[in-house]
N, C-alpha and C positions, 0 to 999 in steps of 0.2 A: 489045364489042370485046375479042377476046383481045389476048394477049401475040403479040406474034410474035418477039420473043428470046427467053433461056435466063431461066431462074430466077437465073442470078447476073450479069444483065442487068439486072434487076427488084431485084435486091441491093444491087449497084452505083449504081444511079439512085435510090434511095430511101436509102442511104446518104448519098448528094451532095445529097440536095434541098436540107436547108440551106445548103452553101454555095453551090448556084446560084441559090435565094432572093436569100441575102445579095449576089448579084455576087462572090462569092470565088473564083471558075476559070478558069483559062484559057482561051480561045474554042475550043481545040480540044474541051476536057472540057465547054463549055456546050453545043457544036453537039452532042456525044457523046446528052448527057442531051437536049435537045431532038428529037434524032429518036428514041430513046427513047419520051420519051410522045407521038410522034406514031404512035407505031405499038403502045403499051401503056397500053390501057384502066383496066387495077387501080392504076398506076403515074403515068398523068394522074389519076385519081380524087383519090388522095392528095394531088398537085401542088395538085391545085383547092380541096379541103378545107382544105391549108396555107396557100395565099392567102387564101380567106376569113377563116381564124381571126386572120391577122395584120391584117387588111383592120379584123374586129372589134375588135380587142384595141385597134388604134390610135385607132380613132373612139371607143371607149368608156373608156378608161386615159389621160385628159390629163385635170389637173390645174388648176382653175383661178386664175388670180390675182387673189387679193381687191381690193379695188377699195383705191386709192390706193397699194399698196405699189410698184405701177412708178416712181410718181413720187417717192415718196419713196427708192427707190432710187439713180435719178436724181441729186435732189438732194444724197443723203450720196456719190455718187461724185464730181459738180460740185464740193461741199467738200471733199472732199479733194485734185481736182486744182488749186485754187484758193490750198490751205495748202501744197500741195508744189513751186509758183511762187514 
């Protein structure tokens, strides 16, 4: 699928991807970028590839917590709202 806007159509939309990733535009500027890659193949490619990566990064980048520190978190927050009654 070609482009069927300008090159600084394609400029513009791949500029913004991040903040229309992030939710950061106004509906006029998402609707903007959204028929954008519906009619820009090089431009959804990107789009797709940036979902994924983010899609990975998050399933693979958490952090787990060792076993008993939630509770023991717990417990020294209980003490202390317990000491400051």
């Amino acid at each position: 699928m070609d482009c069927l806007g300008s090159d600084a159509d394609c400029v513009e939309a791949l500029h913004r991807l991040y903040h229309f990733l992030d939710g950061e535009l106004t509906d006029e500027t998402r609707l903007m970028i959204e028929l954008h890659l519906d009619a820009c193949g090089p431009c959804l490619d990107a789009f797709d590839f940036e979902m994924e990566l983010r899609r990975v990064i998050a399933s693979k980048c958490r952090d787990e917590i060792p076993a008993g520190l939630r509770e023991r978190v717990a417990q020294a927050i209980e003490h202390e709202a317990l000491e400051g009654s």
